[in-house]
C-alpha positions as CSV (number, residue, x, y, z in Angstrom):
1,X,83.8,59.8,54.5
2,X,86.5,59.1,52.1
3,X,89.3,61.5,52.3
4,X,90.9,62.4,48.2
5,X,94.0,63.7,50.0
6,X,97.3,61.9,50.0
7,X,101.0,62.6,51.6
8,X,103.4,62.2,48.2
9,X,106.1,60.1,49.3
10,X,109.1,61.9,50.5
11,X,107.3,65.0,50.0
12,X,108.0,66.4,53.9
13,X,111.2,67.2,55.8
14,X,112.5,68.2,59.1
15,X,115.6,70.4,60.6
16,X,117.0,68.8,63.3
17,X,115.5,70.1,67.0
18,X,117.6,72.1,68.8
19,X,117.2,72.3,72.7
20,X,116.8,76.1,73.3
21,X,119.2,78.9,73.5
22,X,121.3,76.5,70.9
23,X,122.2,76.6,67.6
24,X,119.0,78.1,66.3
25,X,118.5,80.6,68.8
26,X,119.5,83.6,66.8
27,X,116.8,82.6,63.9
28,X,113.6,84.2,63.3
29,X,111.5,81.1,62.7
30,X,109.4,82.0,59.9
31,X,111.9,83.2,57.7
32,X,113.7,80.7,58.9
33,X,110.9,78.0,57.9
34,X,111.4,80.5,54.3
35,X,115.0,79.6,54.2
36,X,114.3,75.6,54.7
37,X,111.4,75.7,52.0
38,X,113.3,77.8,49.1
39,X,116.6,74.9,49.9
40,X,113.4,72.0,49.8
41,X,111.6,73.4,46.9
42,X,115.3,74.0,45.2
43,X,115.4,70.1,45.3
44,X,111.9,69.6,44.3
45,X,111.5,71.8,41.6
46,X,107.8,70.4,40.6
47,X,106.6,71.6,43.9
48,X,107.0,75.3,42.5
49,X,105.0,74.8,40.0
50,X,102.5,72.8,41.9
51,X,101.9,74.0,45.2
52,X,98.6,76.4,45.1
53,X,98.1,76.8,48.9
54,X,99.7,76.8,52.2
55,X,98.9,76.6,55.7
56,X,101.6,78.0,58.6
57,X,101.1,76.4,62.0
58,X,103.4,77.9,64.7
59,X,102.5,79.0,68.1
60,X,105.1,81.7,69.4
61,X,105.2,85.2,68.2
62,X,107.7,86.4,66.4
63,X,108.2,90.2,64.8
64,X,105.8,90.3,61.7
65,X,103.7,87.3,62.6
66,X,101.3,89.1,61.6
67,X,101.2,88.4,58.0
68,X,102.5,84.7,58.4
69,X,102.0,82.5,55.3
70,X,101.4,85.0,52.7
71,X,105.2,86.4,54.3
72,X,106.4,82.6,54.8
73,X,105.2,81.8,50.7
74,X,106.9,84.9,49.3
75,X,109.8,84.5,50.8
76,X,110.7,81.0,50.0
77,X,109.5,81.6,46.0
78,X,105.5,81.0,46.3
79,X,104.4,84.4,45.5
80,X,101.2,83.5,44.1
81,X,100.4,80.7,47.2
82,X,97.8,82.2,50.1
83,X,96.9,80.3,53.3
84,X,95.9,81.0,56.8
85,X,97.8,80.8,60.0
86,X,97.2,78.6,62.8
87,X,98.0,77.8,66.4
88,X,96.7,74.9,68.4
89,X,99.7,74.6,70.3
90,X,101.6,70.9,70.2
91,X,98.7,70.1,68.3
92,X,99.7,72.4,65.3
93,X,101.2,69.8,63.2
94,X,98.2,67.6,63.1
95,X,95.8,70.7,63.1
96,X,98.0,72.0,59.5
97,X,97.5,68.3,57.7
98,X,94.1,69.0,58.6
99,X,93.5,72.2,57.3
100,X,95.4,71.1,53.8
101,X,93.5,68.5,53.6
102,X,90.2,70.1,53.9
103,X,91.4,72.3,50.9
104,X,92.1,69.5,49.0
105,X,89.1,68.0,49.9
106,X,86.5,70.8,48.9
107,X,88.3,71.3,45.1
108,X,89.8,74.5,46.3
109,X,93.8,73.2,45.7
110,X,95.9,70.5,44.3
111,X,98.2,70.5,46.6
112,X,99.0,72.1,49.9
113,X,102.1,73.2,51.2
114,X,101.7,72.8,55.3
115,X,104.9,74.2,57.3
116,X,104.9,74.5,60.9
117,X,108.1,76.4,62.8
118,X,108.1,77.8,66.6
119,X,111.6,79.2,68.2
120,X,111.1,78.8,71.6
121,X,114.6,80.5,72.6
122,X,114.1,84.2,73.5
123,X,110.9,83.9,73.4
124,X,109.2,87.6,73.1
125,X,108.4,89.6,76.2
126,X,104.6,90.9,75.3
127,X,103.1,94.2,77.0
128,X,99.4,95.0,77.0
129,X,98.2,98.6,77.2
130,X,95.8,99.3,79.6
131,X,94.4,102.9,79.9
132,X,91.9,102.1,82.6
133,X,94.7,100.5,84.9
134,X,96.2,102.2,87.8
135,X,98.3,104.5,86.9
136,X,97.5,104.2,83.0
137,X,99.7,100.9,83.5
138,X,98.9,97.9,81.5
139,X,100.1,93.9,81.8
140,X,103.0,91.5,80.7
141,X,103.7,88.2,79.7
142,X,107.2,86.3,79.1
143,X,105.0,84.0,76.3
144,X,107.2,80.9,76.9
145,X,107.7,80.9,79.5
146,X,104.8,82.3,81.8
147,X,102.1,79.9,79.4
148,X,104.4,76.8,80.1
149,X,103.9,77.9,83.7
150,X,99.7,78.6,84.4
151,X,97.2,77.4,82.6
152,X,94.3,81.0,82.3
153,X,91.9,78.5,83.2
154,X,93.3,76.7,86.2
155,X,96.1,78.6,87.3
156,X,98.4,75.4,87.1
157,X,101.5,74.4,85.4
158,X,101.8,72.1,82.7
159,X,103.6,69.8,84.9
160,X,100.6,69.3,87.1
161,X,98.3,68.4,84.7
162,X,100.8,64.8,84.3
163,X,100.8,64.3,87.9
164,X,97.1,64.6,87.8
165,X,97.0,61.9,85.4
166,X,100.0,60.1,87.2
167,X,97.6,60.2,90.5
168,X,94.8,58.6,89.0
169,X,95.8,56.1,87.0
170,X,98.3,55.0,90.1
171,X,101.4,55.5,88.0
172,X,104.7,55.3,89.6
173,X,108.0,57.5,89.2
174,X,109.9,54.1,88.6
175,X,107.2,53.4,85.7
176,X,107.7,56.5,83.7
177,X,111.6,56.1,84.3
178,X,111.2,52.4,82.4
179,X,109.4,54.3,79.6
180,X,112.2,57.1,79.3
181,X,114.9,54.0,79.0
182,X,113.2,52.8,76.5
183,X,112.1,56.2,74.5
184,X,115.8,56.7,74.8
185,X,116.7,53.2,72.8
186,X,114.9,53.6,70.3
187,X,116.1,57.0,69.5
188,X,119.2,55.4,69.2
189,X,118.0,53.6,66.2
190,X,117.3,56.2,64.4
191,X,121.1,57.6,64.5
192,X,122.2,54.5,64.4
193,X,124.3,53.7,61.3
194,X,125.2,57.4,60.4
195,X,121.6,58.5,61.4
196,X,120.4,56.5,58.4
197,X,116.4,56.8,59.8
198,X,117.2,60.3,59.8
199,X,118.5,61.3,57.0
200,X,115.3,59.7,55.3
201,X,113.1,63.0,56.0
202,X,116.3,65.6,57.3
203,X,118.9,66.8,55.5
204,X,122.4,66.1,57.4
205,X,124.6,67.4,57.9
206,X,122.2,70.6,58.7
207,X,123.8,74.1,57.7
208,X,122.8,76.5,60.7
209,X,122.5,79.5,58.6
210,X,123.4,83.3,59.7
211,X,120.6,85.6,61.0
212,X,120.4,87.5,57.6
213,X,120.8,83.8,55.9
214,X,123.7,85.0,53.5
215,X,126.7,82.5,55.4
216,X,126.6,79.2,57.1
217,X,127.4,79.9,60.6
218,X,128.2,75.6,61.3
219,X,126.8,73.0,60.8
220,X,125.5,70.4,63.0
221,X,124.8,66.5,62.7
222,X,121.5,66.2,64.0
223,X,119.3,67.0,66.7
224,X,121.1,69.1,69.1
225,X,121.1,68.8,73.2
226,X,119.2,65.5,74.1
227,X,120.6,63.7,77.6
228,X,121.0,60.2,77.4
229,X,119.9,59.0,80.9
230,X,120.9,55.7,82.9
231,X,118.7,53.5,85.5
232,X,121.0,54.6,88.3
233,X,121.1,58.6,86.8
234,X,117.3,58.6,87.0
235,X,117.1,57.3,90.4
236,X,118.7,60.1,91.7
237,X,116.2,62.4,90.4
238,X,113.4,64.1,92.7
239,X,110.2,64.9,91.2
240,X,109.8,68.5,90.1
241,X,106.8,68.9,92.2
242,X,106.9,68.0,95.8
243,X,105.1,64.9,96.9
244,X,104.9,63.9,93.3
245,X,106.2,61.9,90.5
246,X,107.6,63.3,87.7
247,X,111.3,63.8,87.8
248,X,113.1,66.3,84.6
249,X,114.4,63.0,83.5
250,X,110.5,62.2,82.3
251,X,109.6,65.2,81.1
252,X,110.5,66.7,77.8
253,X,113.0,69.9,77.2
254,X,111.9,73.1,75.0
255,X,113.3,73.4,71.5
256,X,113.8,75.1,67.9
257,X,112.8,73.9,64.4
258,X,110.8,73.3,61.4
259,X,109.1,70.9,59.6
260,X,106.7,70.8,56.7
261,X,104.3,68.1,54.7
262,X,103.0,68.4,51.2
263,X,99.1,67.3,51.0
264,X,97.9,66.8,47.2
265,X,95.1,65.0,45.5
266,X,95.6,61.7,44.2
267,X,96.8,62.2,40.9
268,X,99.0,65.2,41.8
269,X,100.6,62.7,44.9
270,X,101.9,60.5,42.1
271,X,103.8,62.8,40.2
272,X,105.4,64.3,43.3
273,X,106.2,61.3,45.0
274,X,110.0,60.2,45.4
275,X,108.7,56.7,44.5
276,X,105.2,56.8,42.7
277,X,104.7,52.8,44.0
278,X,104.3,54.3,47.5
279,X,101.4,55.6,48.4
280,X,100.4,57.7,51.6
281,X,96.5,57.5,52.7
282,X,95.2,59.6,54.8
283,X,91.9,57.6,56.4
284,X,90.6,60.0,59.6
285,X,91.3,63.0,62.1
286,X,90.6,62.9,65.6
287,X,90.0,66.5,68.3
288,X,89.5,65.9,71.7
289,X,89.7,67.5,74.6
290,X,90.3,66.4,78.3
291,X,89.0,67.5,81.7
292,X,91.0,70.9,82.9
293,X,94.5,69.7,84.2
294,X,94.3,66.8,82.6
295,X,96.3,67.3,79.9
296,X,98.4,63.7,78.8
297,X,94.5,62.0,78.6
298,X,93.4,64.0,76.1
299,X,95.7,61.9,73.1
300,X,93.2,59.4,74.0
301,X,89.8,60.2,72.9
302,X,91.9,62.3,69.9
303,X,92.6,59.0,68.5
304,X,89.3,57.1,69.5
305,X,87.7,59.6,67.3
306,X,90.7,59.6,64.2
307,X,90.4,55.5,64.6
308,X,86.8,55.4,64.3
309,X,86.8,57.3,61.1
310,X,89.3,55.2,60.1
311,X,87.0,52.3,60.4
312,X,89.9,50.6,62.1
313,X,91.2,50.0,65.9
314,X,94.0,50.4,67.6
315,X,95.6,46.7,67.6
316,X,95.1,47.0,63.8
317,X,97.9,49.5,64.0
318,X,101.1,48.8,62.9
319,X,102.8,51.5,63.9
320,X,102.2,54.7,66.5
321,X,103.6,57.8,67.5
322,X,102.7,59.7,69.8
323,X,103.9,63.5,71.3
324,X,104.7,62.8,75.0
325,X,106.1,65.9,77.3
326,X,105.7,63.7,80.2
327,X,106.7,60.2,80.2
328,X,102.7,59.7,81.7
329,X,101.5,60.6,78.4
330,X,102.5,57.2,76.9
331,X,102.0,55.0,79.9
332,X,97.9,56.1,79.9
333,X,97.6,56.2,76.1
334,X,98.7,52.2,75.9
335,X,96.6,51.3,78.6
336,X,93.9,52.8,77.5
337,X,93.9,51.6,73.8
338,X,95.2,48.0,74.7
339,X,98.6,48.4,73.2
340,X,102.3,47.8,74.3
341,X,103.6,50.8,75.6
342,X,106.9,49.4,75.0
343,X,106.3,49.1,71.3
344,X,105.0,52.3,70.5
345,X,107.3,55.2,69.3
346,X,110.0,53.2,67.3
347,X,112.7,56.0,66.2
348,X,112.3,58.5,68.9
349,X,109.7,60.7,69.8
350,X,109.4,63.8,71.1
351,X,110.3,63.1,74.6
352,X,113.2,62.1,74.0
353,X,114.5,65.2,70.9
354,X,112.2,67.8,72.7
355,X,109.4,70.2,71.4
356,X,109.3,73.1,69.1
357,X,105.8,73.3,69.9
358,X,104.3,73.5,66.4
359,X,106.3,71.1,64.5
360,X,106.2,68.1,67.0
361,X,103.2,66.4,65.5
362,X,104.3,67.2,62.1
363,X,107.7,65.5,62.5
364,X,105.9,62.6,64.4
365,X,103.6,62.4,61.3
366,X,106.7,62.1,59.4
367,X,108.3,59.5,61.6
368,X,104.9,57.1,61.3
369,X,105.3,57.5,57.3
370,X,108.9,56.6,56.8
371,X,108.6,53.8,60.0
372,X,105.8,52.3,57.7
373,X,107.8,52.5,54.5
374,X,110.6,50.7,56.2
375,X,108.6,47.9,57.3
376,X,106.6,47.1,54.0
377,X,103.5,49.4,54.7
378,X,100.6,49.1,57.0
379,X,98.4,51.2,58.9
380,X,99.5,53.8,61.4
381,X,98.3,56.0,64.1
382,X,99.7,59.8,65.4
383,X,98.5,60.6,68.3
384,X,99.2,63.7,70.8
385,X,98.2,66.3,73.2
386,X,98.4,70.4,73.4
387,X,97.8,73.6,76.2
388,X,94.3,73.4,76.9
389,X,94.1,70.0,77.6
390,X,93.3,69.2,73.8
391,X,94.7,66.5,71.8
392,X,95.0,65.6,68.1
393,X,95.3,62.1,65.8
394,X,95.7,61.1,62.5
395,X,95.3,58.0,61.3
396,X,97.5,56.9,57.7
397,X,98.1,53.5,55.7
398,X,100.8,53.3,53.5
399,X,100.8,50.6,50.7
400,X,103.3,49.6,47.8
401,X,106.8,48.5,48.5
């Protein structure tokens, strides 16, 4: 199936990540998401007249969730734009492109306005009534926290379902440290020169607003709390869980942010577009979902499926990104598709900046676009997993210099 929807060209953006309890700690993340698309939209003036849906992916609570992009839209200036809410976890990002294209898709928009935003800091300590319980006592959950921890299903930590993976596919804590070295590297291309890669989808340097959003608190310039790690540094490390393999140095660290991607038909990409000779396909989605505990593996058949809707494979690719919490999740995704591990993830990933949950994919999605751009265009693949032991993909081709 053809897919009508396209990515305008410069039509997404990114905060910074913030490793939690930071700098964005103190922001409600919708209306903080509000804040970043009124400033966007400020700059982009067509989109306010364009944009005739939205989608809100996010995946922690926070007070008023409950009416989520209708709240989101009429904050930022988008009174008239409706849209669902969704949560898939990491997956989010993916899941939201998804669900704005489908709307382009079917006739019902022009273009979609997808925003994804989690704050993982002070994460919301949730009671549930129970009248029938002992007492008249009910349950509660620290969300963050206590879901990052068990899995309903199997009772384990996220943690476990890499060394699952790590186990059997016979992958070594000195492996995963190699792939952290090198995760680490090529982060440092993208702040390299004054954070040029950066400053191609964020806006820096980033004004950390006030809670109410009527002062700039600071500002910052760039992603805020990542550890730079050394071979020797690494080595010292024992793996989290005992008798296995993954250290803290190849794992991924919690974070706060936003990100966002406009979806619009064909005609209406072209007018938005920073540079109307650029054009961003979008060929094929992938879902998948892995055995229980086996988290990392589940990127895999997510992008078998996006690729074969595609009608391409994966050493057609000339670029991928992919959202790896463990260091495992790369080293099994490249063996399985055939590709260099080594080469995958140019400009950082999310191992490296950490995750906000819902807007990893969409700022990996972002990543892939701009990496493309940079090169001359080609075909490129996004790729991650999610709780649940789910994964997404997407699979885009950029053409025009």
């Amino acid at each position: 199936m053809t897919i009508k929807a396209e990515i305008p060209y410069g039509a997404y953006w990114s905060t910074p990540f913030v490793r939690w309890q930071g700098s964005f700690a103190h922001l409600h993340s919708i209306e903080f998401a509000a804040h970043v698309v009124r400033q966007e939209i400020a700059n982009r003036p067509a989109l306010r007249e364009t944009v005739d849906y939205g989608v809100l992916g996010l995946s922690v609570p926070q007070s008023h969730a409950f009416y989520g992009l209708p709240w989101l839209a009429g904050m930022a200036g988008l009174s008239t734009v409706g849209g669902p809410t969704l949560m898939q976890a990491c997956a989010t990002g993916v899941r939201c492109i998804l669900a704005a294209a489908q709307e382009i898709q079917f006739g019902m928009a022009r273009t979609a306005l997808a925003i994804t935003c989690d704050r993982l800091s002070n994460g919301p300590h949730i009671y549930y009534p129970n009248p029938s319980g002992p007492g008249g006592n009910g349950s509660s959950e620290n969300w963050v926290p206590d879901n990052f921890d068990s899995d309903p299903l199997g009772g384990h930590a996220m943690v476990k379902t890499a060394e699952n993976v790590a186990a059997r596919h016979k992958i070594s804590t000195a492996q995963q440290h190699d792939v952290v070295l090198r995760r680490e590297e090529q982060y440092k291309a993208a702040i390299a020169n004054d954070s040029a890669f950066l400053k191609r989808f964020m806006r820096l340097p980033f004004d950390v607003p006030s809670s109410n959003f009527k002062k700039t608190l600071k500002s910052i310039e760039g992603d805020e709390g990542i550890r730079f790690s050394t071979l020797e540094g690494l080595g010292k490390l024992k793996p989290v869980v005992e008798g296995g393999t993954v250290t803290f140095g190849g794992q991924t660290h919690p974070t706060d942010g936003n990100a966002a991607v406009v979806v619009a038909t064909p005609e209406v990409a072209a007018q938005l577009s920073a540079d109307p000779g650029i054009r961003v396909r979008i060929h094929g989605f992938g879902l998948a979902r892995a055995e229980l505990a086996y988290m990392p593996e589940a990127a895999i058949p997510a992008a078998a499926r996006a690729l074969a809707a595609a009608g391409k494979k994966a050493s057609e690719m000339h670029a991928i990104k992919t959202h790896n919490p463990f260091a495992v999740n790369d080293l099994v995704f490249a063996a399985s598709l055939g590709v260099d591990v080594m080469k995958m993830n140019n400009f950082g990933c999310s191992l490296v900046y950490g995750h906000p949950n819902a807007p990893t994919g969409m700022r990996g999605v972002i990543e892939l676009i701009e990496e493309l751009v940079a090169q001359g265009g080609g075909w490129g693949l996004f790729s991650g997993c999610a709780a649940g032991d789910t994964g997404m993909s997407i699979v885009i081709e950029v053409t025009g210099q």
